[in-house]
C-alpha positions, 0 to 999 in steps of 0.5 A, a space after each residue: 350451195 352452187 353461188 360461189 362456183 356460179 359466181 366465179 364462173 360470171 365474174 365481170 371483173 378481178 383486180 388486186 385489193 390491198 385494202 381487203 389485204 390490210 384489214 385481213 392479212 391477220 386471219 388469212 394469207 388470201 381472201 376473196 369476195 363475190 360482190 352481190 351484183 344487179 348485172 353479171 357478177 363480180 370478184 374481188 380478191 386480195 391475191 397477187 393474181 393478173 386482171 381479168 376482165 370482160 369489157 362487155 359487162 355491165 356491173 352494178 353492185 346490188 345496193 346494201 343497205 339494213 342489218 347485217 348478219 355473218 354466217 360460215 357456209 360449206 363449200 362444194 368441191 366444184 365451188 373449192 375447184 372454182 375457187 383454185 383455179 382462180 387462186 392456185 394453191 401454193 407449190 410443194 404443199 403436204 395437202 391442199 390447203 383449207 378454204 373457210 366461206 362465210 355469207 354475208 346478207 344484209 337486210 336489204 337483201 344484197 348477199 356477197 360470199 368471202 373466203 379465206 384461204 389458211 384462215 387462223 381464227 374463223 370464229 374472231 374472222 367471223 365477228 370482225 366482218 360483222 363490224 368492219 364489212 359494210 365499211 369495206 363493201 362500200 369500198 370495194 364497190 367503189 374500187 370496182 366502179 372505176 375498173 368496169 364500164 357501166 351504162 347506168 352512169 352513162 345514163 345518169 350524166 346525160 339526164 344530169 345534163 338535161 334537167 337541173 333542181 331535179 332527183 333523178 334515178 337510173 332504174 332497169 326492167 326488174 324495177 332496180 336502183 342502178 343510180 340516183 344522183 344527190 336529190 334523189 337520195 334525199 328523197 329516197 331517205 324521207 320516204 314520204 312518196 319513193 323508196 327502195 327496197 333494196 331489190 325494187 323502187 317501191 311508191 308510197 301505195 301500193 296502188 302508185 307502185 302498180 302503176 310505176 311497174 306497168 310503166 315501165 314494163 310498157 317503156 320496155 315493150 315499146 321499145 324500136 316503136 317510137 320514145 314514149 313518156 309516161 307522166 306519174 303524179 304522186 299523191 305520197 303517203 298523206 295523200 295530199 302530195 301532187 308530184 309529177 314522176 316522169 319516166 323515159 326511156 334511155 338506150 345505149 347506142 353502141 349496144 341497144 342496151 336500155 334503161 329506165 330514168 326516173 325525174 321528179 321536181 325537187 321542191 323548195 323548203 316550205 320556209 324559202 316560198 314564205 320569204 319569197 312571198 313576203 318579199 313581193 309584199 303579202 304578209 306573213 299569213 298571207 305568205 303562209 296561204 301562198 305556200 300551202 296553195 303552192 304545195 297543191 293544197 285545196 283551200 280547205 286542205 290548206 286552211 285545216 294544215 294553217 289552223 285558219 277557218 276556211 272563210 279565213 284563208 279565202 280572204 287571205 287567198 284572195 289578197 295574195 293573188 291581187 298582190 302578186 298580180 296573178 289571176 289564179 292559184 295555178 299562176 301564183 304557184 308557177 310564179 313561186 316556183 320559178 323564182 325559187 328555181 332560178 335562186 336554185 340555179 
């Protein structure tokens, strides 16, 4: 199999758990977990054993996401010798003592390794991970993130601190989530323009999707020759959609270390623009038009989604423009906008 010995040989990170201790101390005197990670690898243990950590890595658990499914493996005698000399056996035993491994892969991809040492019971071992792991994981994740620097925060705060109202994702060269903050998950969950695959961000097409990755590898083959922005506008699965992406380069000082930062506008409720117009006088058919011509709708886009006759929703239009005192549709959605925005803000 060979995955626990090379993950152990690449661990970034070991510190004592006595959650893990907790929920398993009644199979097992001792377990360890090998955290399926983006970057390096990772361990988690529940032994009393000393923190060793490398500073320099950078750790980012793979996400975990999907359907789980438990199953016992067989360890290799290099992968039970990696696993002694990261937890001794005890003294004055008759014989070493048993390791049991099992795989856990969930459907997203992401595969961590747990192994027990003296397990009691493998098989009631083997169905309590299946309902208590995702749970667990999770935290261990959690815990792990405060023992391990990890560049992918560093770059979420900075963009953070520049733009606002917006979903931002943190992505590597291999197309991966490393971080998303708030509005990015939301997005991500209605999966109407983004999703992640658990191993890529993947767009609505497969065409959009093309053109996400070749962005971002030439970001990474421009890199030292001068910061490129590339702007991506996402049609979405209806087609109808006009989102601007945009993508930036964001490099770590200290290690030249590079990382990709996604931004799109998070609009507001299609409800919230309607009150908006009302409130600078159009009518409720009118507020409706204003909303749709907002979205990027075209007129006769807009007029089949409103159920109107598209001589209807001209007349409506037009009424909204002269109310709001704009010239065109593209003024009265940035008014939209930015008075929806600066409610936001």
């Amino acid at each position: 199999m060979g995955t626990i010995e090379d993950r152990f040989n690449n661990a970034s990170g070991m510190f004592g758990s006595k959650l893990l201790q907790d929920f398993f101390d009644s199979f097992a005197e001792t377990m360890t977990v090998s955290l399926d990670c983006d970057h390096g690898r990772q361990i988690v243990t529940s032994a009393n054993v000393g923190p060793s950590r490398n500073d320099s890595a950078t750790v980012s658990a793979r996400r975990a996401a999907g359907p789980l499914t438990v199953t016992p493996v067989d360890l290799s005698a290099s992968e039970l010798a990696s696993l002694r000399s990261r937890i001794p056996d005890p003294p004055q035993l008759p014989k070493p003592p048993n390791w049991h491994a099992f795989q856990c892969r969930f459907g997203s991809g992401a595969t961590d390794i747990l192994a027990f040492r003296d397990l009691d019971d493998p098989d009631e071992a083997e169905a309590f991970l299946g309902r208590v792991w995702p749970g667990l994981r999770h935290a261990c994740v959690n815990a792990s993130g405060q023992t391990s620097p990890d560049i992918s925060s560093d770059a979420m705060l900075w963009m953070i601190s520049q733009k606002v109202n917006a979903a931002i994702l943190v992505l590597d060269e291999k197309y991966r989530v490393l971080r998303t903050n708030a509005a990015a998950d939301e997005l991500l969950a209605e999966r109407q323009l983004l999703r992640d695959s658990g191993d890529r961000l993947v767009c609505a097409t497969h065409k959009e999707t093309i053109a996400l990755q070749a962005a971002i590898d030439e970001s990474y083959a421009r890199a030292g020759k001068g910061g490129i922005e590339f702007i991506l506008i996402l049609r979405g699965k209806s087609g109808t959609a006009h989102v601007p992406m945009s993508l930036s380069t964001y490099v770590q000082v200290e290690t030249g270390e590079r990382l990709i930062l996604v931004m799109l506008p998070r609009p507001p409720a299609h409800e919230r623009i309607e009150e908006l117009a009302r409130s600078m006088g159009l009518t409720p058919s009118e507020a409706r038009v204003a909303a749709l011509i907002r979205e990027g709708h075209s007129n006769r886009e807009a007029a089949e989604i409103a159920g109107l006759k598209i001589e209807t929703f001209n007349t409506y239009a037009k009424r909204a423009l002269s109310k709001m005192n704009v010239k065109c549709r593209a003024e009265m959605a940035q008014m939209l906008t930015w008075q929806a925005a600066l409610e936001r803000s």
